[in-house]
C-alpha positions in Angstrom: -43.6 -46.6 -24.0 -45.3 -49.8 -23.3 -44.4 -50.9 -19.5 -43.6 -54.6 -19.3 -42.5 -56.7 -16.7 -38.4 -58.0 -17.2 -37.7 -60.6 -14.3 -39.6 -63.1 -12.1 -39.7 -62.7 -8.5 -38.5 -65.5 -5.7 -38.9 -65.5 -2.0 -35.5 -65.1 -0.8 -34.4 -66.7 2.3 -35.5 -64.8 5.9 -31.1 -63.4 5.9 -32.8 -59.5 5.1 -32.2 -56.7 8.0 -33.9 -53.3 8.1 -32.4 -50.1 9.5 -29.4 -48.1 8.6 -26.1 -47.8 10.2 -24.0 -44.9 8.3 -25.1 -42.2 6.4 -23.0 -40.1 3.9 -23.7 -36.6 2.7 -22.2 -34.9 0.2 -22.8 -31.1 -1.5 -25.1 -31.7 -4.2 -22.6 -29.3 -6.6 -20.2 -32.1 -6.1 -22.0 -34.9 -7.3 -19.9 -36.4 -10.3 -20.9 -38.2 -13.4 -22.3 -41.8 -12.5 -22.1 -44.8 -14.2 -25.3 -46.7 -14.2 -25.9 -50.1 -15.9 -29.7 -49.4 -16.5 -30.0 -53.3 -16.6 -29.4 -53.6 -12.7 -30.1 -50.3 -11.7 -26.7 -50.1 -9.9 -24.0 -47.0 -9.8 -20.9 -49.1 -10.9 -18.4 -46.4 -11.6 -18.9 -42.7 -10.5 -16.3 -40.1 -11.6 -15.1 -36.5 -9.8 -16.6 -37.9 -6.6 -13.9 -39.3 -4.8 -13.7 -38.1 -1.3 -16.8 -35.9 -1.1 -19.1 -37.8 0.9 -18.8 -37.4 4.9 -19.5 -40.4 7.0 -22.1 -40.0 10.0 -22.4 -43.4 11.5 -25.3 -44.1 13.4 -26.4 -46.2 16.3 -28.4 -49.4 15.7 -32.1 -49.3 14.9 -31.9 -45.0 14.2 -31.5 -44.3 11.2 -33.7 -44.9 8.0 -34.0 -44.5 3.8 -36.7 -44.9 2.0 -37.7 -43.9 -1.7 -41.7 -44.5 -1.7 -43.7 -44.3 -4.8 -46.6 -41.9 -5.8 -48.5 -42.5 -8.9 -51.0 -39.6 -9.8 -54.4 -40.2 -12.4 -52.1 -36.9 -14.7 -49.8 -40.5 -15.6 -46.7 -39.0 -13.5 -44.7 -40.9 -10.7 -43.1 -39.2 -8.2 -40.8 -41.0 -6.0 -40.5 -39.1 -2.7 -36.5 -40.0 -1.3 -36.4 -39.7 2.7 -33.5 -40.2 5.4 -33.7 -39.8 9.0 -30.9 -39.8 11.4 -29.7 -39.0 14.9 -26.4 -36.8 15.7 -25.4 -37.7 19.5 -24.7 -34.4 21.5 -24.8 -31.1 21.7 -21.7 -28.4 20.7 -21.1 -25.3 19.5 -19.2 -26.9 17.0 -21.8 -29.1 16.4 -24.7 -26.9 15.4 -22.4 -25.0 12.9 -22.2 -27.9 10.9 -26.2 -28.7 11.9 -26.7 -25.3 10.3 -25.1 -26.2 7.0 -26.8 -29.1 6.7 -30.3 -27.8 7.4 -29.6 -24.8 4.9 -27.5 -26.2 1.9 -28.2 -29.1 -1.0 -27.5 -32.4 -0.8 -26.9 -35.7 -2.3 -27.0 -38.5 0.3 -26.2 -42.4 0.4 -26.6 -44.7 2.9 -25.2 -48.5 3.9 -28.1 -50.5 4.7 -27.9 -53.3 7.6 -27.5 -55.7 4.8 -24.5 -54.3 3.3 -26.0 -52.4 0.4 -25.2 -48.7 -0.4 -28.1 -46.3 -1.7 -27.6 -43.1 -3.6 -30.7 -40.5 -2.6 -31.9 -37.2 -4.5 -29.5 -37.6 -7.3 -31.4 -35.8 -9.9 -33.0 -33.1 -7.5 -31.2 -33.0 -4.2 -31.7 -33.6 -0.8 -32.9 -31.0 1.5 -33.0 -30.8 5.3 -36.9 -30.8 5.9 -36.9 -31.0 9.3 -34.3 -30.7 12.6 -34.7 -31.1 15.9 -32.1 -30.2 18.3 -33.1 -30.9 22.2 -31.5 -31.9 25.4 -34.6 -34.6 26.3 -36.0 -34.6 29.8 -35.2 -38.1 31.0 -31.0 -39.5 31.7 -32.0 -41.7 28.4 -33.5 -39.6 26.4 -31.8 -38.0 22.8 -29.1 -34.9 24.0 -28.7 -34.4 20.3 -29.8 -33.6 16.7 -32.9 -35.1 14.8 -32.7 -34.9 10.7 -34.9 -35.7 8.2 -33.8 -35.3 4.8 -36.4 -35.2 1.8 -36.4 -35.0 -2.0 -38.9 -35.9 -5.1 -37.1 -37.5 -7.9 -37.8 -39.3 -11.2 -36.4 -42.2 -10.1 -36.0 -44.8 -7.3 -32.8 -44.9 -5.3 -30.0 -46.2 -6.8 -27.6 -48.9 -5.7 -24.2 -47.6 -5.0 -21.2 -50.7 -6.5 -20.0 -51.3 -2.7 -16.6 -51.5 -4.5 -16.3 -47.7 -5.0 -17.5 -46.5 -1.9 -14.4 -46.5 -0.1 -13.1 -44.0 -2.9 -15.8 -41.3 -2.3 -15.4 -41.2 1.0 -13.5 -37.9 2.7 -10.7 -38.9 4.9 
């Protein structure tokens, strides 16, 4: 396969924000069948998935996704998926769901500060690679849960249609 470039790129105008501000996690077993125009690289339609993703919104400058690039001399590429996240407070209630999610299989999308939605692990899952749960030792620091969620895929993130969000989502 002979790998040529497709588009020109333009500086956009300075309107971009980093960060994160709601994550969504769903069981990996419940992904659904995507459709993805390969021309845009973007989810338009995805099928058996409506309401399996759970929200966890996050406060501002938290949270981050990113789907880095490794290229090895063997000709592979790897692209290693990553999302970290803060969960406010400690519970019983709370680390029986913290215990589920740093045990089980996941597929996880994100809203960017921009507005864009981002499917990650899609073809591999995403798995809880690291948790810390603490009180902190100062009045502001973290009484809460840490995550950081990893997975190597094939492929870069996909954009998520923002249009069928809403439908995924569990009540």
């Amino acid at each position: 396969m002979a790998c040529t470039t497709t588009q020109n790129y333009i500086l956009p105008c300075r309107n971009n924000t980093g960060g994160v501000n709601e994550v969504y996690i769903a069981d990996f077993s419940d992904k659904g069948t995507p459709t993805l125009s390969a021309a845009s690289g973007t989810i338009t339609g995805w099928t058996d998935a409506a309401g399996d993703f759970y929200t966890y919104k996050t406060r501002p400058e938290i949270a981050a996704g990113s789907f880095n690039a490794s290229m090895s001399a063997n000709g592979t590429t790897v692209y290693a998926h990553s999302v970290t996240f803060q969960l406010e407070q400690l519970s019983g209630n709370r680390n029986v769901e913290n215990d589920i999610l740093a045990k089980g299989r996941f597929l996880i999308m994100f809203k960017d500060n921009n507005g864009k939605y981002f499917v990650l692990g899609y073809t591999n899952g995403m798995f809880c690679s690291a948790m810390e749960n603490g009180t902190g030792t100062a009045n502001g620091d973290l009484n809460g849960t840490k995550f950081t969620f990893a997975s190597n895929e094939p492929y870069p993130a996909y954009e998520v249609d923002s249009t069928i969000v809403a439908a995924m989502l569990a009540p």
